[in-house]
C-alpha angles and dihedrals in degrees: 000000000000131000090258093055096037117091108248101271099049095049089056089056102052088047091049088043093063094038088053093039079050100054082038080073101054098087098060088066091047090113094059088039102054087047084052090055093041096057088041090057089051090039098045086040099063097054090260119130148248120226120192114210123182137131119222129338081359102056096038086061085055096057097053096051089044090042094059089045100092089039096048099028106029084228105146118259089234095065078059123093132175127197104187116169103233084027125248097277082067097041085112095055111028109175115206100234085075100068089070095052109111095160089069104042091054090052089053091048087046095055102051090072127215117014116179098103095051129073128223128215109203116194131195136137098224103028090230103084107140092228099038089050094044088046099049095052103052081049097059082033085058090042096260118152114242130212112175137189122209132162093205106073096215102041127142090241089058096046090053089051130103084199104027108187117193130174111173106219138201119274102273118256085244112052105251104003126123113181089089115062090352098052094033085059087056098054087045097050090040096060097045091055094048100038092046089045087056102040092052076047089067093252104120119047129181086354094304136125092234086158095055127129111244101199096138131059088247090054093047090048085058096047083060096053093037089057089041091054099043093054108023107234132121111299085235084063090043088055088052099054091042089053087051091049099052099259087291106136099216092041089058093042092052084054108054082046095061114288107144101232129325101295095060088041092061093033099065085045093060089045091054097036091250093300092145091191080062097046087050095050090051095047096054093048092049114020096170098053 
């Protein structure tokens, strides 16, 4: 039986069954995931850039992981790139004919200038999409690094990759469709790879977003617990030193460690690249300086 044929429930089940015996997959490319995000963190923490590329069902799941990135993160928009085939004006109406367009993608590629100190993520469920692999190749052509994920282990898109990652996955509940366990593995991989690079980068500490961009009130309100939380005072004082550092999380949490006013504070962040456990470190070990 077939979806169409099963009662609702059933039919929930079967679908949830193949996206869970998907994820059930994932461990077993651990070893090329954590190199991806190893190469995104250096990448990312010398100021180069990381460009998403993926066509369809694919490169919609790309946008959405890049696009958290500067709210979660604080890493600037403009160390961000998407390559999506249509264009993200377009991201609410892709027409099929787009994913075959290499031209385009090659131009896009092209524009974006030199490319040796960035990363690219390619994404595509059967390694063989026309614009990822386009794409792709005027990247590594360009010096780019490529880490590409793929479902089918001997694709065209792995074999181009410096970090191929590649995790096989059930036949899809609908016949030909991606956007279920394929597309469910991507959004998995992706934010593993982005979760695991910032937080080597020192963005994330005891679990927190202590790099996070607080422009609306929820996210201000979050700044405040997650200072409260860090270093343990009242969250009226972690709003004040939040106040003092400029709304900037670790520079809130340095000074109520110790840094003598804002200025130290930041100070001890540009000499260790923003990596707050470092700064801490540092602090703690010179605490006049």
């Amino acid at each position: 039986m077939t979806i169409d044929m099963m009662e609702d429930e059933t039919a929930l089940r079967f679908m949830l069954d193949i996206q869970t015996r998907a994820i059930a997959s994932v461990p077993q490319a651990f070893d090329a995931i954590a190199e991806a995000a190893r190469f995104v963190a250096d990448t990312i923490g010398k100021g180069g850039r990381l460009i998403y590329c993926g066509a369809g069902s694919s490169g919609l799941i790309a946008l959405q992981d890049g696009a958290e990135l500067p709210g979660t993160f604080g890493i600037e928009p403009g160390q961000i790139i998407f390559l999506l085939a249509g264009g993200i004006e377009n991201a609410h109406n892709l027409l099929g004919h787009v994913e075959d367009d290499e031209d385009t993608a090659t131009r896009a590629v092209e524009a974006l200038g030199p490319l040796h100190n960035d990363v690219m993520i390619a994404l595509s469920a059967s390694g063989s999409t026309p614009y990822t692999l386009a794409a792709a190749r005027a990247g590594k052509l360009a010096g780019v690094k490529i880490i590409g994920i793929a479902h089918k282990p001997q694709s065209r898109l792995l074999a181009l990759a410096d970090t191929p990652i590649s995790v096989p996955t059930p036949a899809e509940a609908v016949t030909g469709s991606t956007r279920m366990a394929a597309g469910t593995v991507q959004k998995c991989i992706l934010g593993l790879i982005s979760t695991l690079a910032h937080a080597r980068l020192g963005h994330v500490y005891q679990g927190e977003m202590v790099n996070l961009r607080a422009d609306n009130q929820k996210l201000r309100i979050r700044a405040v617990d997650i200072v409260s939380r860090v270093t343990g005072v009242a969250r009226e004082q972690a709003s004040a030193l939040l106040e003092l550092g400029s709304h900037r999380v670790k520079d809130a949490i340095l000074l109520a460690a110790g840094a003598k006013d804002p200025a130290h504070a930041e100070n001890l962040l540009v000499e260790t690249k923003g990596h707050l456990p470092t700064a801490l470190n540092r602090l703690k070990s010179s605490p006049n300086l």
